[in-house]
N, C-alpha and C positions, 0 to 999 in steps of 0.2 A: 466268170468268163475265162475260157482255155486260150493261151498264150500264141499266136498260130505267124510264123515267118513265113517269109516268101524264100524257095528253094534259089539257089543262087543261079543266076541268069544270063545271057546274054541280053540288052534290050537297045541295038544298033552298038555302039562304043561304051555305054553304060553296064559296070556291075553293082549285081544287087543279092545281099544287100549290102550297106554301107554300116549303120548303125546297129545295125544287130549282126553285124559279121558276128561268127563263130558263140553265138547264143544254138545250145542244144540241151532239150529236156529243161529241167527247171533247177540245173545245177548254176549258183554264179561264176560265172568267168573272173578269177583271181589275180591280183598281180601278175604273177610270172606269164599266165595265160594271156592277160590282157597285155602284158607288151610284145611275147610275139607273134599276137596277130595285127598289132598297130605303130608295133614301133617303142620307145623311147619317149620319154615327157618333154618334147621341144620345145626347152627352156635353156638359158645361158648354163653352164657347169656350174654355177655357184650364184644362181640369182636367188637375192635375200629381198627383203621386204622393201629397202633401201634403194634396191638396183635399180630400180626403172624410176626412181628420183635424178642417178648420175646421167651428166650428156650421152654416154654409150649407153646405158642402158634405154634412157627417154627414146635415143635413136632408134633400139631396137624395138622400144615399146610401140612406138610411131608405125613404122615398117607392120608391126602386125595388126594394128588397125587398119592403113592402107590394103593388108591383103584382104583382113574383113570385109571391109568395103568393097575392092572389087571384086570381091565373091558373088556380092547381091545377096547374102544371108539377110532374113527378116526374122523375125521374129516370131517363136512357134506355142506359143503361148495364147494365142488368141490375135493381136492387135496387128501382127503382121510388122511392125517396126523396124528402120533398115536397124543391122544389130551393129554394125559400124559406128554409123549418125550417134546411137544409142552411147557407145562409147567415147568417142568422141568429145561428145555433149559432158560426159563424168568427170573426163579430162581436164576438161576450160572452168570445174569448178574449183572454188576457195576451200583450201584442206586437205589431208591426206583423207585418201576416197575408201569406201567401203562396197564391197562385192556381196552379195545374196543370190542365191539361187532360192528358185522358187521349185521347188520338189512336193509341195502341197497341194497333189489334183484335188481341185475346189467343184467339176464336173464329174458329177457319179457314174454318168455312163462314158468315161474317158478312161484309160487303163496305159498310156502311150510313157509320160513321165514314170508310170509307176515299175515298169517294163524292164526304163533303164534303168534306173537306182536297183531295183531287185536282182536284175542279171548282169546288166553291164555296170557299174558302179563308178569304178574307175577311169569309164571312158567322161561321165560327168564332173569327175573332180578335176582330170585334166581339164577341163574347160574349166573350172572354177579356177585354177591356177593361174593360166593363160588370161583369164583375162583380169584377174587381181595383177599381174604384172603389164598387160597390157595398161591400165588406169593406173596405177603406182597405188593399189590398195593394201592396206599394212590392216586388214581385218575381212576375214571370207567367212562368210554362215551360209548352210545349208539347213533350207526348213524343210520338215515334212509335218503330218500330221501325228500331233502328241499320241492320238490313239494306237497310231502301228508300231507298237513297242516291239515287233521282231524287224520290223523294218530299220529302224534306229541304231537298236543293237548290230547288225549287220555293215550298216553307214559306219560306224564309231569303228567295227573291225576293220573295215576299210583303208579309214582313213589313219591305224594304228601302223596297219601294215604299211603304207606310206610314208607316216612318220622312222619308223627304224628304216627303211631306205632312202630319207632324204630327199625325198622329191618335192617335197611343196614347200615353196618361201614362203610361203603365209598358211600358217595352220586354220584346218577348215571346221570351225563350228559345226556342230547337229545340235537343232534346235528345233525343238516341237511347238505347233500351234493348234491350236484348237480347230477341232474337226468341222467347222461349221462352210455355208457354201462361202459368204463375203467374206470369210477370213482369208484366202489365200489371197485377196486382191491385193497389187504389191503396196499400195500405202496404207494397207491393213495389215500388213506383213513388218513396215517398218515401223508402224507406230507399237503393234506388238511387242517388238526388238527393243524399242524406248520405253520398255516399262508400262504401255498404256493398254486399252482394249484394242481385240483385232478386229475392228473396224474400220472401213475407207476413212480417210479426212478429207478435209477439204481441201482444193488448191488454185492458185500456187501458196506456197512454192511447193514444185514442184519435186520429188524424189533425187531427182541426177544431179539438182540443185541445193536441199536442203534435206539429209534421210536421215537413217541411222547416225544416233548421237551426234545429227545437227549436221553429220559433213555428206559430200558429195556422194552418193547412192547408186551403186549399179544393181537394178534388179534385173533379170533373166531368167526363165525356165532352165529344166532340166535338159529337154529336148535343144533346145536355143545352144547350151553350152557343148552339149556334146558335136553337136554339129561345128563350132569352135576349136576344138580337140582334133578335130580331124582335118578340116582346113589348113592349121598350123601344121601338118604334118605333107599333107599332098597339093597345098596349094590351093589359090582360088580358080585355075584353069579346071581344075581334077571334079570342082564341087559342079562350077554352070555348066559340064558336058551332060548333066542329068538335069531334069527338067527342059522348062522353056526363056524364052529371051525375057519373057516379062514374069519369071516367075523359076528363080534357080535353085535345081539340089531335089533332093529329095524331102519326104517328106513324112512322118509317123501318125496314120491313121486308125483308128478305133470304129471297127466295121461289127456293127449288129443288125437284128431282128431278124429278117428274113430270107437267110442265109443259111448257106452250108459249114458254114468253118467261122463263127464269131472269134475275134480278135483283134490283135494289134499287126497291123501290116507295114512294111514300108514300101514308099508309092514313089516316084517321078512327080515330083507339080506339072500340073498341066494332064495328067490321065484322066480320062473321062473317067464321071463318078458310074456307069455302067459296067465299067472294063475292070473296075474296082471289086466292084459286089460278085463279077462272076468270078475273081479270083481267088475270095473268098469261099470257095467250095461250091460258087455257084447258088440262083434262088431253089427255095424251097415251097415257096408260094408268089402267088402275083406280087407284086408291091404296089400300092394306091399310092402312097408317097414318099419321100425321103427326108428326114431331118438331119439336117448339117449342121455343122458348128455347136453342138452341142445344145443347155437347155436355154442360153442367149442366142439363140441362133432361130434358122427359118423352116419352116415346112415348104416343102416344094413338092407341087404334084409329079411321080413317078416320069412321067414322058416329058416332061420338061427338066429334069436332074439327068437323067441317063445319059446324054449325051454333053453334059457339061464336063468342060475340063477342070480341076482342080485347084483353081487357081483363087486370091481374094478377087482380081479385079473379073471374073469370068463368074463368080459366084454374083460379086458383087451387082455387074450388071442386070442378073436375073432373079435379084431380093434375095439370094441368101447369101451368107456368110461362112469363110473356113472355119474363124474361130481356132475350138481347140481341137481342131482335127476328129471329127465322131463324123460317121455317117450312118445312119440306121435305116434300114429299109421295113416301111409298116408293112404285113402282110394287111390283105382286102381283107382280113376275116378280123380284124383288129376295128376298134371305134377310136379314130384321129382326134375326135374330140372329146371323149373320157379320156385319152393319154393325155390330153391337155389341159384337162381340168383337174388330174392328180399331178403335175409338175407347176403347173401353177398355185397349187395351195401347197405345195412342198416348197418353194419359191417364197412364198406369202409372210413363210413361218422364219425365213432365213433371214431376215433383215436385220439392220442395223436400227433399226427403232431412232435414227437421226432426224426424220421427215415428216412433212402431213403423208405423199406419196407413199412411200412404205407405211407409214402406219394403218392411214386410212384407206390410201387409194388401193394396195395391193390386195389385202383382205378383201374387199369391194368384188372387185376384178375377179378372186378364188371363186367367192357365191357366184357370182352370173356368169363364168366357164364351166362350173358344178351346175348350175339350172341350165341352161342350154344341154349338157351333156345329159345329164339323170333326171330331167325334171318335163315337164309337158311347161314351159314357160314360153308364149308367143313374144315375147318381149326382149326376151335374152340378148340374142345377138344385137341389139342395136343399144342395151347395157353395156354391152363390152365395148362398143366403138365409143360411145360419149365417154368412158372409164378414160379407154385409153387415151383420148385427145386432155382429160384432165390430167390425167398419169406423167405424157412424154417433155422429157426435159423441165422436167422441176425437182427433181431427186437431186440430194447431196452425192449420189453417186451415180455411177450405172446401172444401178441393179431396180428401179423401177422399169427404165429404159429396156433394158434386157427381157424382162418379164411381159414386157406389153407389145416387144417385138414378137415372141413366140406366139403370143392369142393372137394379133392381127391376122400372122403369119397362116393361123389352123381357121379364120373365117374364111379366108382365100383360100388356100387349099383342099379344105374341108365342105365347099359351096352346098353340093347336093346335100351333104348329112345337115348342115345346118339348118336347110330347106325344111328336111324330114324331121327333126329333132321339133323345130318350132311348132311342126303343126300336126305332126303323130306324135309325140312325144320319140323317150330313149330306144334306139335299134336293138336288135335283137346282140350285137357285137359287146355291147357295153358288159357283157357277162360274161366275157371270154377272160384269161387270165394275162395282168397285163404286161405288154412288150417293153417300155420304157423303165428302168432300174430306177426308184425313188427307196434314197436313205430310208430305216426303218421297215419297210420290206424286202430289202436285199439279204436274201442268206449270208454271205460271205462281207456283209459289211465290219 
């Protein structure tokens, strides 16, 4: 997938863009680059690991949660979580706290974290600074996936050049994990870090309560931090002038399928997911539907996506979800439900092998979204409904949850094909080559 920014803009009071200011070509923006175009690392002149344990530094430490907070920053990693609350919450635990960023896109068709780490670098570390001093954490890891060994290597130059100038109280780990989808989950990320497999646990206790080596746990995205990095610098007035009342700042979108210009865009929360795709280079073919939020996320039929705004609670009310910012648009000439019966058995394979759900139910679920899609089976789709009623809410983690929200999602969206599939058997689309990027057939994986 080609890298594609939005040209820098007026949009009322709002410039754009913010996080990918001064990314050009696929050179990374370096130190000396990266502060002047953002400035200075807005930290005390000599804050140490220590500092934000003393009453002036706590104070200041306070003060920058406060501004988080009335930012309205959530969290852009999927969950939407105020990123405030989130710190907050690290705060009030027992221990000196530990910081992690999650730089391990666990979504294949996502490319938004990986964007920043590869071009803008620096703009995430400051956030990992900022907010290891905002929580008084005396330990910061930055994970990606163990496989991207030029990625890492890049990180570690990074964060070298940082060290010979001094900039971060807390030296920041690069720490690889295994490429798998449930690993990036963040208590699969901490239990990783403890020495164990990257697998979800169970909980409570919870991460901000009980994480890495046992003390108080800030997890975050890549995307979450950087937008942190910049707050601290202009303010929480500077962030809500973009977006909407109930949904502030901007926001890093992963726009494919049926498009002019695939890539990572930065968008206003609250922009209709139509205004979205045509700025994208515009469609290239109809679209029958749109997938949001990634492969936990929903199918929404085309005319009912188009004019939603981008929001959790605006998705929310119409069954889908932001998630981790992906919007794809299916061309008509594509089968919604063979793309959903190869993400569901790619899904299937990803488990944590902790549950009857994943072991039993998901496999289950693969067959009878493979027989509905490929198969002349009259009985299919009402396979997948009983699955899923067995499937939701009995996982040690999300990830049956997530899986069984996409199938419900592509019976409802997908109505007439499922009509057709049951009683003509597979369309004549199921032959086409497919839109949806599943690991193992991604060239560039």
């Amino acid at each position: 997938m080609t890298v594609a920014v939005l040209e820098r803009s007026d949009h009322g009071q709002v410039r754009l863009p913010r996080l990918l200011a001064g990314l050009a070509g696929s050179r990374p923006i370096g130190l000396l680059d990266h502060e002047d175009i953002h400035g200075p690392l807005p930290l005390p002149a000599r804050a140490s690991s220590r500092s934000a344990t003393s009453r002036a530094g706590r104070d200041r430490a306070d003060r920058l949660i406060d501004l988080i907070e009335r930012s309205g920053l959530t969290g852009r990693g999927g969950a939407g979580f105020p990123t405030g609350k989130k710190l907050r919450s690290v705060t009030a635990g027992r221990g000196r706290a530990v910081v992690v960023a999650n730089g391990a896109e666990g979504e294949p068709p996502s490319a938004k974290d990986r964007l920043l780490l590869t071009q803008s670098p620096h703009l995430v570390l400051d956030g990992i600074s900022l907010a290891a001093f905002a929580v008084g954490a005396d330990r910061a890891v930055l994970v990606v996936h163990g496989m991207e060994r030029r990625l890492r290597a890049r990180l570690e130059a990074a964060v070298k050049a940082r060290s010979v100038a001094k900039l971060d109280p807390v030296p920041i780990e690069i720490r690889g994990i295994p490429g798998r989808y449930i690993s990036s989950e963040q208590s699969a990320i901490v239990q990783y870090l403890n020495g164990g497999p990257a697998v979800p646990t169970f909980s409570p206790p919870r991460t901000h309560e009980r994480g890495v080596d046992g003390r108080p746990t800030l997890v975050n995205n890549a995307e979450t931090l950087a937008h942190i990095a910049l707050i601290a610098r202009y303010g929480d007035r500077w962030f809500r002038s973009a977006g909407v009342p109930s949904a502030a700042g901007t926001t890093l979108v992963t726009v494919d399928g049926a498009v002019g210009r695939p890539g990572v865009y930065e968008v206003e929360l609250g922009t209709p997911i139509g205004e979205i795709l045509l700025d994208a280079g515009g469609l290239t073919e109809r679209p029958q539907a749109i997938l949001t939020g990634g492969y936990f996320g929903t199918w929404l039929p085309a005319e009912q996506a188009w004019h939603l705004p981008l929001t959790h609670g605006d998705l929310r009310a119409a069954g889908g979800v932001l998630g981790a910012g992906v919007i794809i648009a299916l061309p008509e000439s594509a089968c919604g439900l063979a793309e959903t019966a190869r993400v569901v058995r790619y899904l299937a394979g990803e488990t944590a092998g902790q549950c009857g759900p994943c072991v039993f139910g998901l496999p289950a679920l693969a067959d009878a979204v493979g027989d509905l899609a490929y198969q002349l089976r009259r009985r299919a789709a009402g396979q997948i409904s009983a699955l899923i009623k067995l499937i939701e809410g009995r996982g040690a983690c999300r990830h049956p949850d997530g899986v069984s929200q996409l199938a419900r999602s592509a019976l409802t969206a997908f109505q007439e094909d499922v009509w057709w599939h049951a009683e003509r058997g597979p369309c004549y689309a199921v032959r086409r080559a497919p839109v949806l990027p599943v690991p193992g057939d991604m060239a560039d994986w």
